[in-house]
C-alpha positions as a Markdown table, in Angstrom:
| # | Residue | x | y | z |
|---|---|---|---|---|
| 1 | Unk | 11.4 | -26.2 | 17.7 |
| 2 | Unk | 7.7 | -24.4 | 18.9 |
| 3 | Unk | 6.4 | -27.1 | 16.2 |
| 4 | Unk | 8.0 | -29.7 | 16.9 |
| 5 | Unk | 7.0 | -29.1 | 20.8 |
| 6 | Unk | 3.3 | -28.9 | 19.3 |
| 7 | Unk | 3.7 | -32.3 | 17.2 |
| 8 | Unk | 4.9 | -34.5 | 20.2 |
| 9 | Unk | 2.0 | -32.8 | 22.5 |
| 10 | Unk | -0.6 | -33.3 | 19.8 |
| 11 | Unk | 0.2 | -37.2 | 18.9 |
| 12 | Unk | 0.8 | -38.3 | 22.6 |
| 13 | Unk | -2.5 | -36.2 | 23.5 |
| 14 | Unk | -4.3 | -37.6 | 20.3 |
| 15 | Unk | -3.6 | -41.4 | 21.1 |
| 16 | Unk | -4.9 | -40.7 | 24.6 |
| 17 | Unk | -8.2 | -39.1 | 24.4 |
| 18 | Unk | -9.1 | -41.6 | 21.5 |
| 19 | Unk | -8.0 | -44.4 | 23.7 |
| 20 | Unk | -10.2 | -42.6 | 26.1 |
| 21 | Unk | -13.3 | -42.0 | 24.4 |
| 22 | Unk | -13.7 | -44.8 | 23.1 |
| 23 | Unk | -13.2 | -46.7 | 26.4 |
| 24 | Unk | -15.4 | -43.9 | 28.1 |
| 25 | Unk | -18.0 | -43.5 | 24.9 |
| 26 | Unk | -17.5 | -39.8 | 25.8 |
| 27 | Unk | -18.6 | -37.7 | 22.6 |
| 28 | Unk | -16.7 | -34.5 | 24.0 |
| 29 | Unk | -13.6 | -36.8 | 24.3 |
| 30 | Unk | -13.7 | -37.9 | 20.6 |
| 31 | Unk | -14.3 | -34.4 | 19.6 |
| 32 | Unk | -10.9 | -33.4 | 21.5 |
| 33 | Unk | -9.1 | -36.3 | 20.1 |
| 34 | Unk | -10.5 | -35.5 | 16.4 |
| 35 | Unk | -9.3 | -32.3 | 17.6 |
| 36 | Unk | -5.4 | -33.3 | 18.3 |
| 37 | Unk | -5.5 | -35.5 | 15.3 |
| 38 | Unk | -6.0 | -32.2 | 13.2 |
| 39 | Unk | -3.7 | -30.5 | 15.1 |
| 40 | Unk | -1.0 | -33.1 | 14.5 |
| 41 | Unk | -1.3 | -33.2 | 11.0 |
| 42 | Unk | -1.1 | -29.3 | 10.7 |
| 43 | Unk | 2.2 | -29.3 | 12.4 |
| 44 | Unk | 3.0 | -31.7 | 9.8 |
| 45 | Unk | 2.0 | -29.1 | 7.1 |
| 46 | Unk | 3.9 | -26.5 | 8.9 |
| 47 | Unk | 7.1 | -28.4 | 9.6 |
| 48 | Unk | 6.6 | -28.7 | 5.0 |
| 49 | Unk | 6.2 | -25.1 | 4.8 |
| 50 | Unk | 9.3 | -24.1 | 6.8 |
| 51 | Unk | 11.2 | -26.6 | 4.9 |
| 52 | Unk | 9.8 | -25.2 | 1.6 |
| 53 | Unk | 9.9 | -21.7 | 2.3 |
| 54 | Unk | 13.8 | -21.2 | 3.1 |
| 55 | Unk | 14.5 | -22.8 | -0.7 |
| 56 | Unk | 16.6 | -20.1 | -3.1 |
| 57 | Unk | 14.8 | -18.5 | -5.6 |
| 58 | Unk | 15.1 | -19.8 | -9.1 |
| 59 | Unk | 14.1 | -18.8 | -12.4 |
| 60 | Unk | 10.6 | -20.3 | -12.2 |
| 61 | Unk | 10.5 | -18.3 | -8.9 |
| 62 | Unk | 12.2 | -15.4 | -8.9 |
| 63 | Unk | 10.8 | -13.8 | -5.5 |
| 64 | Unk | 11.7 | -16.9 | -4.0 |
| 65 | Unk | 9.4 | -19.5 | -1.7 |
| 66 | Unk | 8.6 | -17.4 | 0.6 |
| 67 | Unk | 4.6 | -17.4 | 0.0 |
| 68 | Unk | 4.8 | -21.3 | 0.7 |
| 69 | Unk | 4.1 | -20.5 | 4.3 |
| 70 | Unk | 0.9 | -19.0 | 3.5 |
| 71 | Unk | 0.0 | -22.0 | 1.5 |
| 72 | Unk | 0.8 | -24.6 | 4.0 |
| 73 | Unk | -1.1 | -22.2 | 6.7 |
| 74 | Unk | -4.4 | -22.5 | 4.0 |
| 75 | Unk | -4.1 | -25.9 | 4.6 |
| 76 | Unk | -4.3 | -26.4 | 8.1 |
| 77 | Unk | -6.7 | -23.9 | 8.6 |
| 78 | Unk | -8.7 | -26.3 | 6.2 |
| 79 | Unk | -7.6 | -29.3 | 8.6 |
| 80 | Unk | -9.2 | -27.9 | 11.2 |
| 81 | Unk | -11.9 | -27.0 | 9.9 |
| 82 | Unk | -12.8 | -30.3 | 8.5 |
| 83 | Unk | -11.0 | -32.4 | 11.1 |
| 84 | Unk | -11.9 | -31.0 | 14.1 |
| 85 | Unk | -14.6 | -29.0 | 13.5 |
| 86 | Unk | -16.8 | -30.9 | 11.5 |
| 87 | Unk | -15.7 | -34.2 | 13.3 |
| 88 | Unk | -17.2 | -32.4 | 16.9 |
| 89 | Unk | -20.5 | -30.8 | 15.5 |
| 90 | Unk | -21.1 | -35.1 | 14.3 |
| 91 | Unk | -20.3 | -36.3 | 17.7 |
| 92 | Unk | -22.2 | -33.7 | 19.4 |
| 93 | Unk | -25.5 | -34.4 | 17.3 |
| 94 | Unk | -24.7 | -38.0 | 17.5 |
| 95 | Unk | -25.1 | -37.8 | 21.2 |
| 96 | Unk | -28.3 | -35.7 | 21.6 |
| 97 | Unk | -29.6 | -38.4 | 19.1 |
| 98 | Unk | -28.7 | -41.5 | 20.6 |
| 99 | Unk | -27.5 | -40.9 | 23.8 |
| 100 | Unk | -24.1 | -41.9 | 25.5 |
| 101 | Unk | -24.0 | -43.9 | 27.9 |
| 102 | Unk | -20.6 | -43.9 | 30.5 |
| 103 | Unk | -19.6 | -45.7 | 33.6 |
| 104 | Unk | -18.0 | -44.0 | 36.5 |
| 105 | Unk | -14.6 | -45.6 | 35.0 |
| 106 | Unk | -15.1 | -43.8 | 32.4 |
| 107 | Unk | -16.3 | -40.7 | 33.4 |
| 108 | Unk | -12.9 | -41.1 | 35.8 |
| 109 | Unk | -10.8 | -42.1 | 32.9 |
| 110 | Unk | -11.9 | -39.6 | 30.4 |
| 111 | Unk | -11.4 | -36.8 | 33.3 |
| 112 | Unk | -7.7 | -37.9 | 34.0 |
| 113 | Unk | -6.9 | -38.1 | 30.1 |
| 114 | Unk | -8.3 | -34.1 | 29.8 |
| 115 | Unk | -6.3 | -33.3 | 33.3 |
| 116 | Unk | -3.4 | -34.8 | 31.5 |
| 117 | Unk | -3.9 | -32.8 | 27.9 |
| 118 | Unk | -4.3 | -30.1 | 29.5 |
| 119 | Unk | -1.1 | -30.0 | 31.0 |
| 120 | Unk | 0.5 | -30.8 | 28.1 |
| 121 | Unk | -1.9 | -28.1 | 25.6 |
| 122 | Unk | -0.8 | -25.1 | 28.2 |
| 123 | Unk | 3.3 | -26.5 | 27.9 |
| 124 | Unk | 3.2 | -26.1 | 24.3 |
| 125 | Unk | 1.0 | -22.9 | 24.2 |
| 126 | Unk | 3.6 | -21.2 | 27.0 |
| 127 | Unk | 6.2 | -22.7 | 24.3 |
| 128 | Unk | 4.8 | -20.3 | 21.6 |
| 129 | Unk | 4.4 | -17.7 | 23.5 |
| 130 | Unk | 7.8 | -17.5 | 24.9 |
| 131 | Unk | 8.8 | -18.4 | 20.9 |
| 132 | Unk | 6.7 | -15.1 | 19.9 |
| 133 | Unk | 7.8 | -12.9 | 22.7 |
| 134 | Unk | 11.6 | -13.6 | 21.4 |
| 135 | Unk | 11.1 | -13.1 | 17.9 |
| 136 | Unk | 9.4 | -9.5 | 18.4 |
| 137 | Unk | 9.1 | -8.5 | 21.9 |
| 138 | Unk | 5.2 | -8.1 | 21.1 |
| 139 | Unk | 2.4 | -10.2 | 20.1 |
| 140 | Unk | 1.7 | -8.4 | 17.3 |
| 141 | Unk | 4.6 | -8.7 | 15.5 |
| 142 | Unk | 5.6 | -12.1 | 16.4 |
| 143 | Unk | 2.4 | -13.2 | 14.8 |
| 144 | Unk | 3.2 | -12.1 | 11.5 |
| 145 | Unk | 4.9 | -15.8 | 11.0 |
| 146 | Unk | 1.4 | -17.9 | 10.0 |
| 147 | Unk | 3.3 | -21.0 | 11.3 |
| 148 | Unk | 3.9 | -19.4 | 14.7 |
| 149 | Unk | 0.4 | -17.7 | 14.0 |
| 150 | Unk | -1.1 | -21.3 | 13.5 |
| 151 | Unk | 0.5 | -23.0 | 16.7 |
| 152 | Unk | -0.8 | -20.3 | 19.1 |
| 153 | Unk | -4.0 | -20.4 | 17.7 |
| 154 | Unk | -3.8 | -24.3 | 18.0 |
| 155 | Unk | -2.7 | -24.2 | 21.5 |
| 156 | Unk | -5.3 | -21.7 | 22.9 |
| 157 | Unk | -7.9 | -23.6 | 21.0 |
| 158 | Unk | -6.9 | -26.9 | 22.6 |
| 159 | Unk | -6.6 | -25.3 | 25.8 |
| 160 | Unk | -10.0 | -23.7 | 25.8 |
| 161 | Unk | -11.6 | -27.2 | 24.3 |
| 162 | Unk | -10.2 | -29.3 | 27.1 |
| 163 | Unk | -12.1 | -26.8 | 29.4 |
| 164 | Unk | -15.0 | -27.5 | 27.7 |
| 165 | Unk | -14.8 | -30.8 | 27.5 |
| 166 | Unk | -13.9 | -31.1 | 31.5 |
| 167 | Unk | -17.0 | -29.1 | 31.9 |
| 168 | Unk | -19.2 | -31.3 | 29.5 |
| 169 | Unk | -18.6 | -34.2 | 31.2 |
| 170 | Unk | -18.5 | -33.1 | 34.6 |
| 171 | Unk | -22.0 | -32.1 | 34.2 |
| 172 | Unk | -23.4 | -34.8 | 32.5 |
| 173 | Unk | -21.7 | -37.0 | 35.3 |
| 174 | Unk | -23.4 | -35.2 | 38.3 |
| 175 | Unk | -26.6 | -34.6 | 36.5 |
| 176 | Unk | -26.8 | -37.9 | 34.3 |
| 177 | Unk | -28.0 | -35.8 | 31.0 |
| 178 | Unk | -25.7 | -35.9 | 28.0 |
| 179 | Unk | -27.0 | -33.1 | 26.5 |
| 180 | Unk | -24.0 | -31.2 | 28.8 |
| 181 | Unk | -21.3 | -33.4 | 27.0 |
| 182 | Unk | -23.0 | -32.9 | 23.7 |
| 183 | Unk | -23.4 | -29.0 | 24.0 |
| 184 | Unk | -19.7 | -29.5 | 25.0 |
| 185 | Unk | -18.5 | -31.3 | 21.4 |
| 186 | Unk | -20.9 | -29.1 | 19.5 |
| 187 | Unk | -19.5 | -25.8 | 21.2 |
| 188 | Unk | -15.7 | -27.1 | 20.4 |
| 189 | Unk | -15.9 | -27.6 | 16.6 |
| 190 | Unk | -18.1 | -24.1 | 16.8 |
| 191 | Unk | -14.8 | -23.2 | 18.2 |
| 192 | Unk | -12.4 | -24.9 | 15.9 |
| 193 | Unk | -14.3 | -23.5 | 13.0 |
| 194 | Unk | -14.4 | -19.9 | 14.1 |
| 195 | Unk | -10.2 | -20.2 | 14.6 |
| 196 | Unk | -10.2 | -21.9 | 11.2 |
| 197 | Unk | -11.9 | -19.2 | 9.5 |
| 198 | Unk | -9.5 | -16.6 | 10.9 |
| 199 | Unk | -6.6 | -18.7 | 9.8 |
| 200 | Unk | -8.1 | -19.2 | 6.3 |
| 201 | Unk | -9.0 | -15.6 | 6.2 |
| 202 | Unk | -5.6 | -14.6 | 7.1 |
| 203 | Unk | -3.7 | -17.1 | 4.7 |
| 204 | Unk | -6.2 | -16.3 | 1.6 |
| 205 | Unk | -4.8 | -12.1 | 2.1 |
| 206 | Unk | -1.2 | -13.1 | 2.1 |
| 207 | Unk | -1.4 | -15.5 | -0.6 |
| 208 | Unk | -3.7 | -13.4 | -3.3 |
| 209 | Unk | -1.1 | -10.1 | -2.9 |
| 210 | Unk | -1.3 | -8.4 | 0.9 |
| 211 | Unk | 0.5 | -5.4 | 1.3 |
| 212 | Unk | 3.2 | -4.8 | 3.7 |
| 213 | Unk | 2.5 | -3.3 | 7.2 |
| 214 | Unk | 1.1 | 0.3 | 7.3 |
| 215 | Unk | 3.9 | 1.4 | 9.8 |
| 216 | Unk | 6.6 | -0.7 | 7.3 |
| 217 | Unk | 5.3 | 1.5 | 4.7 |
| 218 | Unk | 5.1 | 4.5 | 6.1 |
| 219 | Unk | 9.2 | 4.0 | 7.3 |
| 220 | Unk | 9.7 | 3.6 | 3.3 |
| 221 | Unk | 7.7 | 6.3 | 2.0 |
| 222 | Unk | 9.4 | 8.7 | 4.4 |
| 223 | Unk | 13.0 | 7.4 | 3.3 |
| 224 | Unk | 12.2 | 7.8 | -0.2 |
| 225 | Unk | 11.3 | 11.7 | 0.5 |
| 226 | Unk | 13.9 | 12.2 | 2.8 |
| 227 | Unk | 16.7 | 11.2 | -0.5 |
| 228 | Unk | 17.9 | 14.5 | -1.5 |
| 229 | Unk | 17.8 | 13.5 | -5.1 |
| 230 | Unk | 14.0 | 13.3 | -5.2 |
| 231 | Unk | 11.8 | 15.6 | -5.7 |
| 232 | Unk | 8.4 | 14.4 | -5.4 |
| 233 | Unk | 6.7 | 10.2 | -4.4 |
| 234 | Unk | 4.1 | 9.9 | -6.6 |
| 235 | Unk | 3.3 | 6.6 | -6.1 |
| 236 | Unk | 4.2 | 3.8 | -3.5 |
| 237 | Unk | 3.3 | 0.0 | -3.7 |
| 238 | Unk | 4.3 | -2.8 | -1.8 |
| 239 | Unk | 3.5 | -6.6 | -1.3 |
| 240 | Unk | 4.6 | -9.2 | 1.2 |
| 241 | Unk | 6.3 | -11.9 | -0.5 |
| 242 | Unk | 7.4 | -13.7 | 2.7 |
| 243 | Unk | 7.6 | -13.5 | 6.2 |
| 244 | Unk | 10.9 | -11.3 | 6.2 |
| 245 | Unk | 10.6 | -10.2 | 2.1 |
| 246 | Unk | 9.2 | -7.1 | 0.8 |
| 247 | Unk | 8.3 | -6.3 | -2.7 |
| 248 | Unk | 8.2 | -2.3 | -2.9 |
| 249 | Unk | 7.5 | -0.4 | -6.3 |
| 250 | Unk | 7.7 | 3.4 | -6.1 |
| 251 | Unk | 6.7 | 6.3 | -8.7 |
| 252 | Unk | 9.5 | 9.0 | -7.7 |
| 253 | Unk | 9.6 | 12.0 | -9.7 |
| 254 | Unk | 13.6 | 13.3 | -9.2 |
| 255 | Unk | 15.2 | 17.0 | -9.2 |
| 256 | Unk | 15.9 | 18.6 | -12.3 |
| 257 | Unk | 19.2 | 18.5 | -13.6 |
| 258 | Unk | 20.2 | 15.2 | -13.4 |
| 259 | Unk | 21.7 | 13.2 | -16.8 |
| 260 | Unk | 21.2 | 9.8 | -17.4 |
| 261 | Unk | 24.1 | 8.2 | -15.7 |
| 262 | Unk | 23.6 | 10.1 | -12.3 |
| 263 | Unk | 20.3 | 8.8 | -12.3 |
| 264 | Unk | 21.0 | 5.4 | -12.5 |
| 265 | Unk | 23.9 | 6.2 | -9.4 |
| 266 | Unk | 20.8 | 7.6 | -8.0 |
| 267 | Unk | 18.8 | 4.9 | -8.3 |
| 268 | Unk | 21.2 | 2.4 | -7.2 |
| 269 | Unk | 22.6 | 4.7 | -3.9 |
| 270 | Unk | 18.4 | 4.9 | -3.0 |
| 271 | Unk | 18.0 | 1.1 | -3.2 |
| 272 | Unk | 21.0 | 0.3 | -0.9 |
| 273 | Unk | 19.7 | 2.8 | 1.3 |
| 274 | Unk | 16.4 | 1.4 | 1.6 |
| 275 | Unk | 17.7 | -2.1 | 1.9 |
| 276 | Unk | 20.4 | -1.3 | 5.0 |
| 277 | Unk | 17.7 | 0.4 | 6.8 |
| 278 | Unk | 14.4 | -2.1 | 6.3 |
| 279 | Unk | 16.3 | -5.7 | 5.6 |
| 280 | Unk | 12.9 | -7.3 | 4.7 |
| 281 | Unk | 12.8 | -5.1 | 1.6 |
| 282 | Unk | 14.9 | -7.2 | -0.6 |
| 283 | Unk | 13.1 | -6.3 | -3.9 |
| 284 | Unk | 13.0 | -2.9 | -5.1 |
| 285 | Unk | 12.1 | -1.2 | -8.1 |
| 286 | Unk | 12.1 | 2.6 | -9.0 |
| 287 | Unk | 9.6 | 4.0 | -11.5 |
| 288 | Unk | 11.6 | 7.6 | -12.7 |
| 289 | Unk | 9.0 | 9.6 | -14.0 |
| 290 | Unk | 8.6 | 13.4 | -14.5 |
| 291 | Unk | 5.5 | 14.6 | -11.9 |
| 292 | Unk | 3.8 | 17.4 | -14.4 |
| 293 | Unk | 4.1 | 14.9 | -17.4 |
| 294 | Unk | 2.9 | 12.0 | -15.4 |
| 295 | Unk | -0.6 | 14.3 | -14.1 |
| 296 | Unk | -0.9 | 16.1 | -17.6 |
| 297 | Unk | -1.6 | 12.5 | -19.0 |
| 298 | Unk | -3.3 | 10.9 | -16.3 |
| 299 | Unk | -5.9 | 13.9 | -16.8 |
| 300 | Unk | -6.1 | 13.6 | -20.9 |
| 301 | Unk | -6.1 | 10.0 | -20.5 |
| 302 | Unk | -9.1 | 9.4 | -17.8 |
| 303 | Unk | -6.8 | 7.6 | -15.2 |
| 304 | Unk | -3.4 | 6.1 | -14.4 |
| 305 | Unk | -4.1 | 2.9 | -16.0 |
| 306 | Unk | -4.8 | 4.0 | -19.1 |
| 307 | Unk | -1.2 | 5.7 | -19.2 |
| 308 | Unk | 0.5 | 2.9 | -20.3 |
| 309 | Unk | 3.6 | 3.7 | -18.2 |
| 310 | Unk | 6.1 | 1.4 | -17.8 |
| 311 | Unk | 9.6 | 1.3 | -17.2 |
| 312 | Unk | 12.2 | 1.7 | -14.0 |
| 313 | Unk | 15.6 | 2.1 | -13.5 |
């Protein structure tokens, strides 16, 4: 619902300020619409990667779709990037070239379209905040979904850009120099490229392997040592497959004692305990190894990937 709030803001609000500037010739008005054309299209590419991301997993997928959120979010950081951004920095240079040239109707028009967006921006942006405050109770959490993620940082953007384009042409109206409006459109896509950088960024770690949250991992690392049937964790890896899917692979070494069918009980009485206590952790995998046998080769062998461990249970 938060993006489909953000599509029917963005494509009312897009239609506008490019009726707008064009009426108006206002550069920092096409570089706002450009703007809510890129928007509107990445809700489009989120709206896909919801869809995508809830499939089943399959044989070809066997951790499921969950990553395809992180794709789609790639995307639209590169939408805005290219859409918005680069579309402003053009109008802004195009307008310290050649000039723009605006009526009063237009500067009046063009005003009333931005008054209008942003009421509409700051409706949507309260939308996903209220959205993020529900899902987690804080910001920081709530952000972990890089659809969510990508609407806020949308919203704030859009607000922030309609300010500047206000401003822009405000200025160039009461002092009749365009460089105002132009250092307007050129300081939006500076905008729009810095949020689609941090986007990107953000997408590229999830998609190439990101690990789960420090505290997430901490929680599992002290249920593994808290099992009375383990000894020692030697080693603890994990990887966020989705927004609510954990891959965790652990090295335990176990008490002594224990035959081979008590350590498969073991393993399996661990695993469901993990998995009531931390839901997201849907895939695990225990690595039984012996700790002194493990270090005694990792020594002769110069390292633990030389080892050649494998295994699990």
């Amino acid at each position: 619902m938060t993006v489909l709030v953000a599509l029917a803001a963005n494509l009312l609000i897009a239609v506008a300020k490019a009726v707008g500037g064009v009426l108006a010739g206002s550069p920092a008005l096409l570089s706002e619409a450009a703007h809510s054309v890129a928007d509107s299209l990445n809700e489009i590419f989120l709206l896909a990667a919801l869809r995508r991301s809830r499939r089943p997993a399959d044989r070809r997928h066997p951790f499921g779709y969950g990553k395809e959120r992180f794709f789609w979010s790639l995307l639209a950081a590169v939408g805005i990037f290219v859409m918005g951004g680069c579309f402003s920095f053009f109008q802004g240079f195009e307008a310290l070239q050649g000039g723009a040239k605006e009526s009063h109707e237009g500067y009046v028009a063009g005003l009333v379209v931005l008054g209008v967006a942003l009421v509409f921006e700051g409706v949507s942006l309260l939308r996903a905040l209220h959205q993020v405050h529900r899902q987690s109770g804080t910001a920081g959490q709530g952000l972990r979904d890089p659809a969510l993620r990508t609407v806020v940082a949308e919203d704030s953007t859009a607000v922030l850009g309609v300010a500047l384009a206000i401003v822009g042409m405000v200025l160039h109206m009461v002092t009749g120099n365009v460089v105002w409006e132009a250092s307007a459109s050129l300081a939006i896509g500076a905008l729009l490229v810095y949020v689609a950088f941090r986007l990107g960024r953000d997408a590229r770690e999830q998609l190439i392997g990101q690990a789960a949250d420090p505290e997430l991992s901490d929680r599992m690392y002290a249920l593994l040592e808290e099992q009375p049937e383990i000894d020692s964790v030697e080693e603890l890896l994990t990887m966020q497959l989705g927004l609510d899917s954990i891959l965790l692979a652990a090295r335990v070494d176990l008490v002594p004692g224990l035959d081979s069918e008590e350590v498969e009980d073991v393993a399996v009485r661990i695993k469901l305990s993990i998995m009531r206590t931390i839901p997201e952790a849907d895939q695990i995998f225990l690595d039984i190894t012996d700790a002194p046998t493990r270090a005694a080769r990792r020594k002769k062998s110069g390292g633990p990937a030389a080892t050649g461990e494998r295994g699990g249970a």
